[in-house]
C-alpha positions in Angstrom: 103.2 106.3 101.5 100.1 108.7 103.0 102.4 110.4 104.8 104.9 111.1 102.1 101.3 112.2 99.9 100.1 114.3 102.8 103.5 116.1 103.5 104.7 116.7 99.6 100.5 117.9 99.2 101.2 120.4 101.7 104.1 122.0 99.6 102.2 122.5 96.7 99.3 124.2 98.8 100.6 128.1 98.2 101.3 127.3 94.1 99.3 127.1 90.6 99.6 123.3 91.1 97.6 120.8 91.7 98.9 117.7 93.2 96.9 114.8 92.7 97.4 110.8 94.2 95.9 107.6 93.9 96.8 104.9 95.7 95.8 101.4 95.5 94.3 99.8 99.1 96.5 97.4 100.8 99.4 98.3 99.0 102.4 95.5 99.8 105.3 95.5 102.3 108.4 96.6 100.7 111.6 95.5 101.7 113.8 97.7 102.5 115.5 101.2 103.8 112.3 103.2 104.0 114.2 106.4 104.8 116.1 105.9 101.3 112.9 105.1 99.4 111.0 108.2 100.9 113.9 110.6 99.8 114.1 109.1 96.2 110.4 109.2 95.3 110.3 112.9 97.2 112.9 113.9 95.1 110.9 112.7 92.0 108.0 114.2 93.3 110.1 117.6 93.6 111.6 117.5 90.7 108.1 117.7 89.4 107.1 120.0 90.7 109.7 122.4 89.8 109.5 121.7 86.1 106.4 123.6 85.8 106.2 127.0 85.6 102.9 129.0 86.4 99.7 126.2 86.8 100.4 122.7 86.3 99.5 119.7 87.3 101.7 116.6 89.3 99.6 113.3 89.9 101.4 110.5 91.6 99.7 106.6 90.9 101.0 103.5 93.2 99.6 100.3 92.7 100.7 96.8 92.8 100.9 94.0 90.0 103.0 91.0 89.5 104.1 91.1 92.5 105.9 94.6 91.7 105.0 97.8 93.2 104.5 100.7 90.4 105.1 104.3 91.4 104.4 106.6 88.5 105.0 110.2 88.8 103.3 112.6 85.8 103.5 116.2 85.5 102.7 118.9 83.4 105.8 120.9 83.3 108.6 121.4 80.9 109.9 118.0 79.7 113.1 116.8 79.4 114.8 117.3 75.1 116.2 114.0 73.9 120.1 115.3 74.5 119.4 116.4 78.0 117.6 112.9 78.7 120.9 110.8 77.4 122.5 112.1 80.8 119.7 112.6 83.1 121.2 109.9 85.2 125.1 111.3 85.3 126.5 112.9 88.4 126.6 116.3 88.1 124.6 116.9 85.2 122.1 119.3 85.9 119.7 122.1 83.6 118.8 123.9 87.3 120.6 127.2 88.1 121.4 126.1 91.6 121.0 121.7 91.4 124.2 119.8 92.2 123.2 117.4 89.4 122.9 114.5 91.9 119.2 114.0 92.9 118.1 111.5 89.9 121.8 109.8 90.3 120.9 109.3 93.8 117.3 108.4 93.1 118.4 105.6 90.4 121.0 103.9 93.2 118.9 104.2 95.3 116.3 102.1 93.6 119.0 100.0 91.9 119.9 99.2 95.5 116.5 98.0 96.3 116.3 95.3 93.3 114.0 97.9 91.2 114.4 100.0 87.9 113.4 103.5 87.0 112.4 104.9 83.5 111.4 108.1 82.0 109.4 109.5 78.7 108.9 113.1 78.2 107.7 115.2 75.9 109.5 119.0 75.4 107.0 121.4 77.0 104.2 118.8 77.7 105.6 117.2 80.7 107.9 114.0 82.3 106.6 110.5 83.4 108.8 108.9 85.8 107.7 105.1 86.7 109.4 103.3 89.4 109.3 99.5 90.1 110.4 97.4 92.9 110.0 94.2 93.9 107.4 93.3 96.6 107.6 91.3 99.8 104.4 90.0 100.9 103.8 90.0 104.4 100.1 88.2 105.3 99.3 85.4 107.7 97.2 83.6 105.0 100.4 83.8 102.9 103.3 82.5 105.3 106.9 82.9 103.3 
């Protein structure tokens, strides 16, 4: 997860926005293809991102609870209207000039695939929340599975 917060920080470095993260210590072992979860939660991150126009503001939260771990994504960019949210998730649905309408379809199989959900609330010109949860697999010696 630093990684991915180091390299999407990077990104935003010649913009008007500032990325901001906070991650809990000793975050849990996921199970899974960590190749597939990187691209999803870089695509959210992305998407982000490009919502806002001029300064802004993206701040990513992980932590872990209930043996789930939390991802939220805010930003400060346009928002999502309530028709254009009903089909956020469709194939080939897209408000971008050049998308292909497939990176939140990917990003919701591929958490779906991984046993977690995602959700989204948004506000019209005020900004998205994406939160992510997935199930958690701890690894510890003092905790033998």
């Amino acid at each position: 997860m630093e990684r991915l917060v180091l390299s999407f920080a990077a990104s935003c470095t010649a913009s008007d926005i500032e990325f901001t993260s906070r991650l809990q210590e000793n975050l849990p072992v996921i199970t899974g293809d960590p190749v597939k979860l990187r691209q999803a939660i870089l695509n959210l991150l992305k998407n982000a991102r490009e919502s806002i126009h001029g300064p802004g503001s993206v701040r990513l939260d992980v932590w872990s609870k209930c043996d789930e771990l939390h991802i939220r994504i805010e930003d400060t960019g346009c928002g999502i209207t309530k028709g254009q949210m009903e089909e956020i998730f469709t194939p080939f649905v897209t408000t971008k000039s050049s998308g292909t309408g497939l990176g939140l379809p990917v990003v919701q199989n591929i958490i779906h695939a991984h046993h977690g959900t995602v959700s989204v609330t948004s506000i019209p010109n005020h900004g998205t929340t994406f939160e992510v949860l997935l199930p958690v697999h701890w690894e510890s010696p003092d905790h033998p599975l």
